[in-house]
N, C-alpha and C positions, 0 to 999 in steps of 0.2 A: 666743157664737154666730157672731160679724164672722171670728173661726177657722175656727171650721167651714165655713162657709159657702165661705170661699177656700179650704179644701182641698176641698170636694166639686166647685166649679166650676171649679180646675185639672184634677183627674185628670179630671172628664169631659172635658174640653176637649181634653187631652195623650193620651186614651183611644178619642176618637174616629177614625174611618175615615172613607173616600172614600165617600160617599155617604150616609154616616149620620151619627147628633145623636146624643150621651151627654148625660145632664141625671140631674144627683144632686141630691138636695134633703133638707134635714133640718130638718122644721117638729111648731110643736105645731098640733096639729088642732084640738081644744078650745079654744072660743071662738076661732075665730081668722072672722074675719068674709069672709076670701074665698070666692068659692064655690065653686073646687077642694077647700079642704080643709073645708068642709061636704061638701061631696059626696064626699068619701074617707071623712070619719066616718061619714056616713049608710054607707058601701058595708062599711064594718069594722063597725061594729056590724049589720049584716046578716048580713054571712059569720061572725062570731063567732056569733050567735044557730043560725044554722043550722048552725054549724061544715061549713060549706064554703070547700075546701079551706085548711082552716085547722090552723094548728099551731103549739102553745106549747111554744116551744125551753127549753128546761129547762137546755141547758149557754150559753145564748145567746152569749156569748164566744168560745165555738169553731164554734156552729153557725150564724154570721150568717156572709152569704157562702158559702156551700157549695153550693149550687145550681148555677151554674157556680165553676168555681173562681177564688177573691179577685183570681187574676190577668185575669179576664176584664175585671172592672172597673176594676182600682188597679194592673196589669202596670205602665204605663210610668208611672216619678216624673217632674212638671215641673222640670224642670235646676233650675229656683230655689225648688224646695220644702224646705225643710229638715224632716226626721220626726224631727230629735234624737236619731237611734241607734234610732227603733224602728224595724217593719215599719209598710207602706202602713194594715193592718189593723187593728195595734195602735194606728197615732197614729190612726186613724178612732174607733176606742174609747174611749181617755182624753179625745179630744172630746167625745163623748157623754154619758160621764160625768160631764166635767167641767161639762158645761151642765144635764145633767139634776141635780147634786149631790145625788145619792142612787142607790143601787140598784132600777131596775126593780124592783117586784113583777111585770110580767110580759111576756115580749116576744113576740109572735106572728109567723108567716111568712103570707101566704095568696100561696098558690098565684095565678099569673094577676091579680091585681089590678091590675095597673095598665095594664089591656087595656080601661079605660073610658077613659084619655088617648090611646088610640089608638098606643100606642108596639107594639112586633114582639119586643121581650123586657124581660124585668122580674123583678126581685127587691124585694120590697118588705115592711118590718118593723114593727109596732110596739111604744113600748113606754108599757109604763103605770106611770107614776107617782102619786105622791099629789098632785101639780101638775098633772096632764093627762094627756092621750094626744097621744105626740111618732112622727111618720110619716120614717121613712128610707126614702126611694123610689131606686133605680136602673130606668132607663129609655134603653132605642135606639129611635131614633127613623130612619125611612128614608125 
């Protein structure tokens, strides 16, 4: 996770602008005792129940990032990030996976969620394991 973690806090960092905050975050929600990510589970198990603006990515591989495009988030590499030959997207991936060690049974997109942190755009995923419900948020902050 100590991986991930430095790759999503680089490219936010290398990805931000003059006036505004990028903040990537990749957590499990489930049982996790803070109370943003209560308050995220409460806010996805709502918008799932209601399936507002909600949607289960069925290619999730290809179709995570697509909202704006993977370059809006992961465009500039930090000079001392090494991706070992893949893209920004795909090491973001084998991260995932590799912490989640198993295949999602299920990854969701909703629409606007992460407009309760107060950020001005946001792409935010999650996925469901037999371990938990693990939350990929991108977030600009101004």
């Amino acid at each position: 996770m100590k991986d991930l973690k430095h790759f999503l806090n680089s490219f936010a960092k290398v990805n931000s602008h003059e006036y505004v905050v990028n903040e990537y975050t990749f957590d499990l929600v489930t049982n996790n005792s803070k109370e943003v990510f209560k308050e995220a589970l409460d806010k996805y198990m709502k918008y799932k129940e209601q399936n507002q603006n909600f949607k289960e990515l069925t290619n999730w591989r290809n179709e995570i990032l697509s909202k704006y495009d993977e370059g809006y988030w992961l465009g500039k590499t930090p000079v001392t990030f090494d991706l070992q030959g893949l893209s920004p997207k795909e090491y973001l991936i084998e991260s995932i996976l590799e912490i989640l060690q198993e295949q999602p049974y299920k990854v969701n997109s909703i629409e606007g969620f992460g407009t309760f942190l107060c950020s001005v755009c946001t792409e935010d995923y999650f996925f469901e394991t037999t371990k938990g419900i693990y939350w990929l948020s991108f977030n600009v902050y101004d």
